[in-house]
Every structure is written in structure tokens, then in C-alpha cells.
C-alpha positions as CSV (number, residue, x, y, z in Angstrom):
1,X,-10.2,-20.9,27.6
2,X,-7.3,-20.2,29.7
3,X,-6.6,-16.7,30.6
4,X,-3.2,-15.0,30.4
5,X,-3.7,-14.4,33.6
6,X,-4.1,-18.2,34.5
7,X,-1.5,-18.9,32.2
8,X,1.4,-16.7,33.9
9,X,0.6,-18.7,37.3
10,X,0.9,-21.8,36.4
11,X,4.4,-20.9,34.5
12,X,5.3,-19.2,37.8
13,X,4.6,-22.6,39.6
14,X,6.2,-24.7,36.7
15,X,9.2,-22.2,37.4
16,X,9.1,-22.6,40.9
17,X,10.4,-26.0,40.6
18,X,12.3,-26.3,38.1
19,X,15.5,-27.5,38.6
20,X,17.6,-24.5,36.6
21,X,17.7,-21.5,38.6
22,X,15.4,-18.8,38.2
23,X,14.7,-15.0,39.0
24,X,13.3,-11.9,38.6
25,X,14.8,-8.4,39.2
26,X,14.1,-5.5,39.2
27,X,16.6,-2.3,38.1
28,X,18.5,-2.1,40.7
29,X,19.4,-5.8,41.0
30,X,17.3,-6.6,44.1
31,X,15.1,-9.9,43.9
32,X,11.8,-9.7,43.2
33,X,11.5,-13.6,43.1
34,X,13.7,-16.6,42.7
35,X,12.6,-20.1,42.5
36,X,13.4,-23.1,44.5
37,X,16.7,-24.5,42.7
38,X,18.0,-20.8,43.3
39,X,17.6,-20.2,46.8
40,X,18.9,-23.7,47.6
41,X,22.2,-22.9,45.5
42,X,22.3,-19.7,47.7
43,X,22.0,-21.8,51.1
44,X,18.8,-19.7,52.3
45,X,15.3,-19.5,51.3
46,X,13.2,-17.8,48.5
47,X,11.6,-15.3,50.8
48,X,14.7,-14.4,52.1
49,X,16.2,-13.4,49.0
50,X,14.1,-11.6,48.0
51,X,14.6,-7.9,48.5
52,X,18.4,-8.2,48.4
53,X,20.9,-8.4,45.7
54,X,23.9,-10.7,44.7
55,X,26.5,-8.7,46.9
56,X,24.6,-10.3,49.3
57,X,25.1,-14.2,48.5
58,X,28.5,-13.8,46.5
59,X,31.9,-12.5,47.1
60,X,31.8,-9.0,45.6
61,X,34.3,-9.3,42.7
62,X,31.4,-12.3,41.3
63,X,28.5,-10.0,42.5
64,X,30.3,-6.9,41.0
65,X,30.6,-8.8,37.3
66,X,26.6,-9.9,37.7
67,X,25.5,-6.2,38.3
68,X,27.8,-5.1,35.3
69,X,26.7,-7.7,32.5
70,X,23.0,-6.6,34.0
71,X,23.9,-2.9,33.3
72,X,24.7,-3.8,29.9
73,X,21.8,-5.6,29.0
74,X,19.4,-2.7,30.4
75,X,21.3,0.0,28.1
76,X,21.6,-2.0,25.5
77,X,18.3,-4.4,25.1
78,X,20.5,-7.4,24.1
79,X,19.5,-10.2,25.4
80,X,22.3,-12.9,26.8
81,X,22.2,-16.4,25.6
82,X,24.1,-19.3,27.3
83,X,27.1,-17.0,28.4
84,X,29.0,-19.0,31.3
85,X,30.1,-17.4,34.2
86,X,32.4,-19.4,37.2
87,X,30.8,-18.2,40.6
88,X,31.4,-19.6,44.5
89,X,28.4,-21.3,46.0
90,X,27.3,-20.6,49.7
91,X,29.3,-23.8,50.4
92,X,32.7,-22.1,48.8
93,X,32.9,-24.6,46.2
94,X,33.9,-23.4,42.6
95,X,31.2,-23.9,40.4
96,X,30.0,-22.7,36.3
97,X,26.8,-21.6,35.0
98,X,25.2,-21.3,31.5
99,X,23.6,-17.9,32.0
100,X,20.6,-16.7,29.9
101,X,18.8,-13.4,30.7
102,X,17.0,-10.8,29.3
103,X,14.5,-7.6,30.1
104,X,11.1,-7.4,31.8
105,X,8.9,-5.3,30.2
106,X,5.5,-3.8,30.8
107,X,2.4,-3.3,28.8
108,X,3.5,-0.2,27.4
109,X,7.5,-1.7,26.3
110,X,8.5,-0.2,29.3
111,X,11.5,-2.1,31.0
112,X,11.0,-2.6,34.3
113,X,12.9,-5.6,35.4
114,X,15.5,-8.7,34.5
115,X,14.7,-12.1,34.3
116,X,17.4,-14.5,34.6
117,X,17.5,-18.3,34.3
118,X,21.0,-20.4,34.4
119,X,22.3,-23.9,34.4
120,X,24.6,-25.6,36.2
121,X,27.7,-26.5,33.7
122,X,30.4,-27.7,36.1
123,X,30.8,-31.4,34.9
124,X,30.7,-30.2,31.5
125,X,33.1,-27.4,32.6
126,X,35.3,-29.6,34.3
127,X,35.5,-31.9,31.3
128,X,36.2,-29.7,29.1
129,X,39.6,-27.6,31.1
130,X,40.4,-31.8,32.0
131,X,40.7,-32.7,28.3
132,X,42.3,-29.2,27.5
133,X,45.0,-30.2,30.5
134,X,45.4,-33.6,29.0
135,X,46.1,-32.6,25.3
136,X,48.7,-30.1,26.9
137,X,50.7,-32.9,29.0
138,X,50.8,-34.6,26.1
139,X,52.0,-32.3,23.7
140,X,54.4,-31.7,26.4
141,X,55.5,-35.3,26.3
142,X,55.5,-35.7,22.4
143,X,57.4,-32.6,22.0
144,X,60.3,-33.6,24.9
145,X,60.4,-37.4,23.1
146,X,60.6,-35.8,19.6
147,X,63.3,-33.8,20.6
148,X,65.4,-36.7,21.9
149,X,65.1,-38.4,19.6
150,X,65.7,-36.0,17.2
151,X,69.4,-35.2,18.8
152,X,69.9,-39.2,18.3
153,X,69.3,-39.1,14.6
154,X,71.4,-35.9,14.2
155,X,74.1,-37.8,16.5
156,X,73.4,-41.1,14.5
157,X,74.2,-39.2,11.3
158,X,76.9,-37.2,11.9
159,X,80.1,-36.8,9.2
160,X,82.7,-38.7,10.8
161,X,80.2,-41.3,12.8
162,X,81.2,-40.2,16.3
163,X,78.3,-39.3,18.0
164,X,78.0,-42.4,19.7
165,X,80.6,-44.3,20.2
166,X,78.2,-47.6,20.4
167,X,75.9,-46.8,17.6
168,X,73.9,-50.3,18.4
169,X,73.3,-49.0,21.9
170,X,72.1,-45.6,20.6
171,X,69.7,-47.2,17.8
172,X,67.9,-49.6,20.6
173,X,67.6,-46.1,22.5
174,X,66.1,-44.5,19.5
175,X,63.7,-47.7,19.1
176,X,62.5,-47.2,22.5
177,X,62.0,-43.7,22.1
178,X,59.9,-44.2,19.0
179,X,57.9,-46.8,21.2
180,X,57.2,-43.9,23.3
181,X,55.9,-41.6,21.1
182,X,53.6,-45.0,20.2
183,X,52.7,-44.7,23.1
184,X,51.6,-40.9,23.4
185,X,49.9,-40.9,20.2
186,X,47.7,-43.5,21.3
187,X,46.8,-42.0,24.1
188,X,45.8,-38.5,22.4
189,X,43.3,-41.0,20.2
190,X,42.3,-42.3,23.8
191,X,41.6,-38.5,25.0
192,X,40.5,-36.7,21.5
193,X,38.0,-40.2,20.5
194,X,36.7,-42.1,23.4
195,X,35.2,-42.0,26.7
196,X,37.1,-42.4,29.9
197,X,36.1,-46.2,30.9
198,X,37.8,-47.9,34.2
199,X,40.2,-50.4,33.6
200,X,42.4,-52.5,36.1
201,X,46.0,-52.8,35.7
202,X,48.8,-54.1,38.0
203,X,51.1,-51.6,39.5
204,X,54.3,-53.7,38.9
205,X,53.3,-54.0,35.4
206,X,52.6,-49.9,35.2
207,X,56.1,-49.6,36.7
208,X,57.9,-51.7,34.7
209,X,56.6,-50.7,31.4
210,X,57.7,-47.0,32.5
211,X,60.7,-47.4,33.5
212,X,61.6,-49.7,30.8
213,X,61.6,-46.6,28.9
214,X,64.4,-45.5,30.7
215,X,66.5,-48.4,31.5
216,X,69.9,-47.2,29.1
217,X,70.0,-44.8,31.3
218,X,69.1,-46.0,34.5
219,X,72.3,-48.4,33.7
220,X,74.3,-45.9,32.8
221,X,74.0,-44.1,35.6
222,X,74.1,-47.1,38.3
223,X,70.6,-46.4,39.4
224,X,69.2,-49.8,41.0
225,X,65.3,-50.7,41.2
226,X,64.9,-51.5,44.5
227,X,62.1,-54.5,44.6
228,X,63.3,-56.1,48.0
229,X,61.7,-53.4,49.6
230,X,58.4,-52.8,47.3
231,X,59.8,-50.9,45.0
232,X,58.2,-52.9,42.4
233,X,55.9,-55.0,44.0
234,X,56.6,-58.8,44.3
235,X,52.8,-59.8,44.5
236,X,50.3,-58.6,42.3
237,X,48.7,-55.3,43.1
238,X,45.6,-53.8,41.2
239,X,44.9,-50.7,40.6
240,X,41.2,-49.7,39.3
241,X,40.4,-46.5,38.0
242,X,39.2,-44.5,34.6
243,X,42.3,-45.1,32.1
244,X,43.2,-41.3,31.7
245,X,43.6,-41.8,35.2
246,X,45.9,-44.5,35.0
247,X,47.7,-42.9,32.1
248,X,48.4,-40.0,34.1
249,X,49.6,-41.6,37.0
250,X,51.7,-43.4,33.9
251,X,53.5,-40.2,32.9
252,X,53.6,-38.8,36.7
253,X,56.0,-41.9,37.0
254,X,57.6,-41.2,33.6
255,X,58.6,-37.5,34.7
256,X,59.9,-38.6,38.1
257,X,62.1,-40.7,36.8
258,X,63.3,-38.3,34.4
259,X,63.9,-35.9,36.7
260,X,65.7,-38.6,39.1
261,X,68.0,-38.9,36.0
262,X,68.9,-35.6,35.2
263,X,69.0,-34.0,38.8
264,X,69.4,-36.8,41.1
265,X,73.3,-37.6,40.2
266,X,74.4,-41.6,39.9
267,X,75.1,-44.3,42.2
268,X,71.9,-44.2,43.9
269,X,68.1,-46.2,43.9
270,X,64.2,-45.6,42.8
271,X,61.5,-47.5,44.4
272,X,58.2,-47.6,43.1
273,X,55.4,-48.7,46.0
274,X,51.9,-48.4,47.3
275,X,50.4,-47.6,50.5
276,X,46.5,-48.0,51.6
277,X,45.0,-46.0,53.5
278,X,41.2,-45.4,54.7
279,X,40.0,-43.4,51.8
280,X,42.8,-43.5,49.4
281,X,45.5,-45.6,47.9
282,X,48.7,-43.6,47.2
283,X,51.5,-44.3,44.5
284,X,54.8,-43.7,46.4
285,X,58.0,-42.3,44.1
286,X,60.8,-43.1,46.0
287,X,64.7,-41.7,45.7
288,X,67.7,-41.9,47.5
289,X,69.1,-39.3,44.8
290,X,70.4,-36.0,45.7
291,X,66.5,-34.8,46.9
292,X,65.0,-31.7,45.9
293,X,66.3,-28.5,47.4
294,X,63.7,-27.0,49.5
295,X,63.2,-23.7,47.5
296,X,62.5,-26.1,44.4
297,X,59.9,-28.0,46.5
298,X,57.6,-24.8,47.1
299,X,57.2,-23.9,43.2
300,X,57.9,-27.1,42.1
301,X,54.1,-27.6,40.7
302,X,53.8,-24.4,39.3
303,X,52.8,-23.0,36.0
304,X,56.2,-22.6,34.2
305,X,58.3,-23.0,36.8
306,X,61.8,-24.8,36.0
307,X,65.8,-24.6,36.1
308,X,66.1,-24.0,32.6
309,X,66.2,-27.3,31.9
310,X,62.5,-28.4,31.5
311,X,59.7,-26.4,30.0
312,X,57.9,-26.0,33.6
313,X,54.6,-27.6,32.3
314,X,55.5,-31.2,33.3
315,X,55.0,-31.5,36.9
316,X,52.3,-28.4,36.6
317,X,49.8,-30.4,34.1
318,X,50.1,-33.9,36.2
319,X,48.9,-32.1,39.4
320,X,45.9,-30.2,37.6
321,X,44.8,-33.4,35.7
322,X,45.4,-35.9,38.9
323,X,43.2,-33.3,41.3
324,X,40.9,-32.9,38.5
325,X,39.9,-36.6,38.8
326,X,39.5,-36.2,42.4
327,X,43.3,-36.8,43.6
328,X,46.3,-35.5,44.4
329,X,50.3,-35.0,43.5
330,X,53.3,-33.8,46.6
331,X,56.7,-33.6,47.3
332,X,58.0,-34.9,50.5
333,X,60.9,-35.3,52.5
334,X,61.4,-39.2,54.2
335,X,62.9,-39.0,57.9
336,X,66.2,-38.9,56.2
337,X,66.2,-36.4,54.4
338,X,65.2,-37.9,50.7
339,X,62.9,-37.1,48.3
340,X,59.6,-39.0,47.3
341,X,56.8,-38.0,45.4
342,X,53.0,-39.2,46.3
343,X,50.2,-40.0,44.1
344,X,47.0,-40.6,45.9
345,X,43.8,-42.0,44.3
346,X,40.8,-41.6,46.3
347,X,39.6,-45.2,47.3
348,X,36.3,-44.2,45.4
349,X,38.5,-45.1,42.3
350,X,39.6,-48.8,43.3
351,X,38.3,-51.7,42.8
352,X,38.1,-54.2,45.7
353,X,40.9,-57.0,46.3
């Protein structure tokens, strides 16, 4: 028969090594023991943790939080199941835990220490604030479209018929706008119903299919597409990554361009190329528009930020999504003085040609 004694051992051993961290404190948070999975996450050793606390191994605002939730749990008794808490690995890289603990207690129900296990959640985590971003950017999209299209109708429909004085010109705008709302919908079933998948697509087709969205107005204004000079690419290029990838690069593109329209003034030219590089490919926005003032540039990707003519989530969401997948969005300034906006991919992402 196996003793209790025996028993506890062997679960201290099967502890040891599992690959959830692990530990034991006692009441004033200093290690007792952790197992293997927890000293590795802390960059040091299990006998050199233990004895010290978590202001040791964390920053103190994370360490601070830990000792807090602990204090709760002694004065309470309530135990914590699966509560998630984002700390900083030795490393410095963000990460997200499923934290359960609860008390240690002696033969007589006295509490004497804190046993804590966690799990690491940061895919999951990162998944979740990536869809979250993604149903944002497009709700962002859907309402800016609807809204356009909305002012056609009401233009459209006016008393005495002059809203437009070409109403052909203005219905094929409002056809194209309904196309991209199409579009947008279909890609909230893409986020909300299936998983990311890679997919290969040619950058001249992504390009032209964008701006085609915009081509009333790129007319209007005089805007050329310059494709002499790569601007849309004469030969075929492939790009291979995960489709919300390539559907975000898709609306980067998409709010450029509408940006170039509204701020950039007329007479002047977009190109649309690619440059590859040793761990990266990178989407280069081109235009010879009036460029982005340089007190723009510096908050140009923040939360909320805009000239009153944009909701300020646009540019914002596109960055976050983009660097979630493992890339990048900037601003910068060409040697004479335009503006051009960068998309890089990491090569990780791309398919071989």
C-alpha cells in the first residue's frame, strides 16, 4: 500500500517536471520550492530561488500585484482559479499566465503557506487582443464606407436632383462602394469563422484591386499610378503569408491612399512597390503628394490621434494588427523630401520564388 508519505514524493517529482510552473510559499511570499518550468522562466535555478520573493525576478509594479492577490487569498481563503495576469520574463519579453493558487495548510487547518501553479497563455492571449484589433479595423472600415455611401444616396435623392451633377458617375461610385463593404463583410466571416490559413497572392493584383476602389477619385484629382517605376509591378510578384495578413496589408494600402486623397492635394503620383531584403520583404507606399508634416509623423499611429477629419483608429489598428503577426508599419521621408509608408513582412512569412 502506498503511504501518504510516499505518495507526496512522487507528486513532488511529477511536479518537478511538469511543464506548468509551480511553487510553494510560504506567508511572507518567499519560495519555499519551485519546480523546473519555474525557475527556467525566471532565468536562474530552483535552488536559487528559493528563499527570495517575486520583487526579486520581476519589476516591482508585477511583483507588487503578485504579493497583493496573495494577501487576499490568505485573508480571505478564496482560492484563485485561471485568473490571467501579463508579467515580464527575465528575457523582458511580455508574456500572460493562467494563474491558479490557493492555501497550504497543516494538520491542524492551520495555513501556513501558498501553492501556486500557472500556465503560459500568450498565444492564446495574443489571439484573442489580434482578433479583437481586427473586428475593430473593420468596424472602422464598414462604418467610414457606410457613411459614404450614405452621403451618395442622400445626394442621389435630393429634391431638385442636384447633388451630382453626373448622377451616372455618382451611381458607379456608389456600386463600388457597396463592392467594398462586400468586401469587409467577408472578411469579418474570414475573422469571426475560420482559421488564418496562408495564401499566395500577387502584389500587382493586391494593388490594383485596392486602388480600383478609388479610381473616380484618383481621376478626379489627376493622381497618376506610376508603374514605369514599380509602382505596380510589371512582372509577377508573390506574396505568401496567413490571409488576415494579407487583408491587412489590403486595408494598410486602402487607408494610404485615402489619406493621399484627402491630404495630399492634386496633380501628383502613388506608386505601389516591393523591396527584399535579408529577413523581410517590405510593401513600399509611395507619394509625391504634399508629405506628411513632421509633427503629424510622430503621433501619426497613435490611439485616437487625427485632424478632425478621421476617427484616429485607422492607421492605429493596422500597426497593432501588422506587429501582432510579427511585422511592422512607418512613416518616412525619401531624400526629397516625400512621404512613403513601409510595410514589412518578415521573410518567415514568404514563400520562396
Amino acid at each position: 500500500m502506498i503511504t501518504q508519505k510516499e505518495l507526496n514524493s512522487w507528486l513532488f517529482v511529477a511536479m518537478r517536471y511538469l511543464p506548468d510552473s509551480a511553487y510553494l510559499k510560504d506567508l511572507f511570499g518567499r519560495f519555499l520550492w519551485v519546480n523546473e518550468a519555474k525557475a527556467k522562466n525566471s532565468n536562474t535555478t530552483t535552488e536559487a530561488m528559493v528563499g527570495k520573493t517575486d520583487f526579486d525576478f520581476l519589476p516591482h509594479d508585477e511583483a507588487q500585484r503578485i504579493w497583493e492577490s496573495e494577501s487576499v487569498l490568505v485573508e480571505t481563503g478564496v482560492p484563485i482559479q485561471d485568473e490571467v495576469e501579463e508579467l515580464t520574463r527575465a528575457d523582458g519579453n511580455r508574456h500572460w499566465k493562467s494563474v491558479t493558487r490557493n492555501l497550504i495548510q497543516d494538520e491542524n487547518g492551520k495555513v501556513i503557506g501558498i501553492f501556486g501553479v500557472s500556465r503560459d497563455v500568450t498565444a492564446q492571449k495574443i489571439a484573442e487582443n489580434h482578433n479583437i484589433a481586427v473586428t475593430k479595423m473593420l468596424k472602422h472600415d464598414l462604418i467610414n464606407k457606410t457613411m459614404a455611401m450614405s452621403l451618395t444616396v442622400r445626394l442621389l435623392s435630393s429634391k431638385k436632383g442636384k447633388g451630382y451633377t453626373n448622377p451616372e458617375l455618382a451611381f458607379q461610385k456608389l456600386k463600388k462602394k457597396i463592392l467594398g463593404v462586400e468586401k469587409i463583410v467577408k472578411r469579418c466571416v474570414l475573422v469571426g469563422d475560420k482559421p488564418s490559413k496562408t495564401i499566395t497572392v500577387d502584389l500587382a493584383d493586391l494593388v490594383e484591386s485596392v486602388l480600383d476602389e478609388s479610381i473616380d477619385d484618383l481621376i478626379e484629382k489627376n493622381i497618376s499610378i506610376d508603374n514605369d517605376q514599380g509602382g505596380i509591378p510589371q512582372d509577377e510578384i508573390e506574396i505568401e503569408a496567413s490571409d488576415v495578413l494579407i487583408s491587412v496589408i489590403s486595408s494598410a494600402i486602402s487607408n494610404f491612399t485615402e489619406n493621399s486623397l484627402r491630404y495630399g492635394g492634386e496633380n501628383f503620383t502613388i506608386a505601389v512597390g516591393r523591396e527584399k531584403h535579408e529577413n523581410d520583404v517590405r510593401i513600399i507606399f509611395y507619394t509625391s503628394g504634399t508629405p506628411v508634416p513632421e509633427e503629424t509623423v510622430k503621433r501619426i499611429f497613435e490611439q485616437g490621434y487625427t485632424s478632425g477629419k478621421g476617427s484616429g483608429m485607422g492607421l492605429f489598428l493596422i500597426r497593432k494588427l501588422i506587429q501582432n503577426l510579427g511585422g511592422d508599419v512607418w512613416h518616412e521621408y525619401t531624400w526629397d523630401g516625400h512621404s512613403q509608408f513601409v510595410i514589412k513582412i518578415p521573410l518567415m512569412a514568404q514563400g520562396s520564388e
